[in-house]
N, C-alpha and C positions, 0 to 999 in steps of 0.2 A: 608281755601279753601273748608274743605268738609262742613263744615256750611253752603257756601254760595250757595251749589243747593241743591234742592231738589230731587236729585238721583245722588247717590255716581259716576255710570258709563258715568255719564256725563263730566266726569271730567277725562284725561288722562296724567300721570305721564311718563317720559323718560327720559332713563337715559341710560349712557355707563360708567359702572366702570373701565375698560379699559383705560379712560381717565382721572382717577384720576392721576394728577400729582401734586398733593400738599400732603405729608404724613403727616402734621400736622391736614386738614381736615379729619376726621376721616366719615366713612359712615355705616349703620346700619345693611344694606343689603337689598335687596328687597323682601325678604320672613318677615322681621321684620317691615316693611314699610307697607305691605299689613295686618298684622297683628294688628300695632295699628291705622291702616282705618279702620278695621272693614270687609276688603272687603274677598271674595274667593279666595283660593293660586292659583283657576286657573284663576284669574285677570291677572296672569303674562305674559306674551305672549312675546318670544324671535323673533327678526326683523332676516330671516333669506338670504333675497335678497340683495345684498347691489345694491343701485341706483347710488350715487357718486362715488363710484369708483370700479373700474374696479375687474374684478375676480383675474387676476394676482395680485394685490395689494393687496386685502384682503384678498388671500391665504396666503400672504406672515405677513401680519399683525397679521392675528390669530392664526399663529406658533411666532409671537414674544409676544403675549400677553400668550401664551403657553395651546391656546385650538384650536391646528390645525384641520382643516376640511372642505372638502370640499364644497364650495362656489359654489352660484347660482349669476347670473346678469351678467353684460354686458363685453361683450369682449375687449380686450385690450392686450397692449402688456407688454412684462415681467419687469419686473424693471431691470434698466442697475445698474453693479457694477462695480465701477473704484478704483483702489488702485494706489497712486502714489508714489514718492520716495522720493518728498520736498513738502514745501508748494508754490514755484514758479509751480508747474507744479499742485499743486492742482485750486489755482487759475485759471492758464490754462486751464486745463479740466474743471471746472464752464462755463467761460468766453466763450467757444468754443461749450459745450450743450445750453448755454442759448441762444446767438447767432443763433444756428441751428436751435432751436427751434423756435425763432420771425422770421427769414428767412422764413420760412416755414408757418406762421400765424402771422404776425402781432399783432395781436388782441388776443392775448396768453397774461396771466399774469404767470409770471414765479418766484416763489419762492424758495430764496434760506435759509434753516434754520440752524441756527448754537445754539449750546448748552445756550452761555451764550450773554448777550448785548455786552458784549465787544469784543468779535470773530467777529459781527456781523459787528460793528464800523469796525473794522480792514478789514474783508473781502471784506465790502463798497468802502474804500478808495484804495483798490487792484486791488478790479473789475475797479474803475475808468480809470485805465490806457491800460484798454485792449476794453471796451467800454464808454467811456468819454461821461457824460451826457446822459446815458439812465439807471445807477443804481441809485437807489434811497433807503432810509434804512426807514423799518419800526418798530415804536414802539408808544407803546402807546396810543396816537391823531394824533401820525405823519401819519398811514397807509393811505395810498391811492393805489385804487384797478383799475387805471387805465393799462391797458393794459402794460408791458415792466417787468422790474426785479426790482422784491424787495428784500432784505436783512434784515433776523431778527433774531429772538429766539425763541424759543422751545416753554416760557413762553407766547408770544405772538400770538399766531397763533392758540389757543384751540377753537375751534369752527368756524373755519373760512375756506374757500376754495380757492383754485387756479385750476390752467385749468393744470401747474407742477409745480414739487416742487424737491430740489435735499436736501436733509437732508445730513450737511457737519460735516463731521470727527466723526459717528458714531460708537466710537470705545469704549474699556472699558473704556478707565480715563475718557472722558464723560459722559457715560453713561454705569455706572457697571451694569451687568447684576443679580449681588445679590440682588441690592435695584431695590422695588417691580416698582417705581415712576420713576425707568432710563428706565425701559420694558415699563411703560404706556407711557413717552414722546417720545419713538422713535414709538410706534403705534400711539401714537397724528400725528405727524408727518409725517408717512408714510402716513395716511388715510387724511390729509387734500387734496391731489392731486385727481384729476378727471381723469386725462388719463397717466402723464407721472411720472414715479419716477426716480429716482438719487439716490446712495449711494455713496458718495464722502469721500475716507479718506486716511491716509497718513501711521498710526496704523494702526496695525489687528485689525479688526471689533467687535465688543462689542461680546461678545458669545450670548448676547441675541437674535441677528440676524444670530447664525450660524443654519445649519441643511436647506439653503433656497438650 
């Protein structure tokens, strides 16, 4: 890539390690990346407004990636947390925010994320009987970003956005708060939302999210 101009700064590199969630992919750093470019360490330049979502969100994001601090950009409102007592009444509460949510906009794409494909599958055919034919399950080639509710995984949703998003059963056996890649995919997942979040769970909540 740097071969192909002929001036190094033409050329802009982006990245969010935050959203490593594969620990097998290993990364070098960005001080070792600017080093074998060739370029100046003050090439580096930290994004420090977020435009997609909202300040409550990415307050709340970069206490779980664990470099809390106050955030600039656009207002919005706090993330809702729901603890329930079964998985009938988790459903429920899903099925009753998502609901609210198209009630009130239509034209809303409403995601619902769960840790693994197979919560995801099961959570689909759950929601079906509380809204019949407007869940739909995303993965893979199946996503479509049509306006209504989708249901997926963690894995599938890295780089991609929704208008909300409710991240289900974010708790420790999901997502331990030791391994570095359970903290990056619940900030995957908090930040792919543009205005609404959701914490939906049935367990106490992963530690990685406590301290909100």
């Amino acid at each position: 890539m740097m071969d192909a101009v002929t001036d190094k700064h033409q050329i802009t590199i982006v990245g969010d390690v935050a959203q490593k969630i594969l620990s097998a992919r290993k990364f070098i750093g960005w001080n070792k990346v600017v080093e074998y470019l060739g370029l100046d360490e003050d090439a580096i330049i930290q994004l420090e407004v977020s435009f997609r979502c909202t300040v409550p969100i990415m307050t709340l994001a970069y206490k779980v990636a664990g470099d809390p601090k106050k955030v600039e950009g656009r207002a919005g409102s706090a993330p809702e947390w729901k603890k329930v007592d079964n998985y009938v009444n988790l459903v429920e509460a899903l099925a009753d925010w998502s609901r609210g949510l198209l009630r009130a906009d239509p034209y809303k794409l409403v995601a619902l994320i769960c840790r693994y494909p197979k919560q995801a599958m099961e959570l689909k055919e759950e929601m079906e009987n509380y809204l019949p034919g407007e869940v739909r399950l995303g993965h893979r080639d199946q996503f479509s970003f049509e306006p209504g509710i989708l249901v997926t995984n963690i894995h599938q949703v890295k780089g991609l956005e929704f208008d909300s998003v409710a991240l289900v059963e974010p708790d420790e056996e999901n997502y331990p708060a030791k391994r570095e890649e359970s903290r990056n995919m619940i900030y995957v997942g908090i930040t792919r939302t543009q205005e609404d979040l959701l914490l939906a769970t049935i367990r106490p909540y992963s530690s990685a999210l406590m301290g909100h």
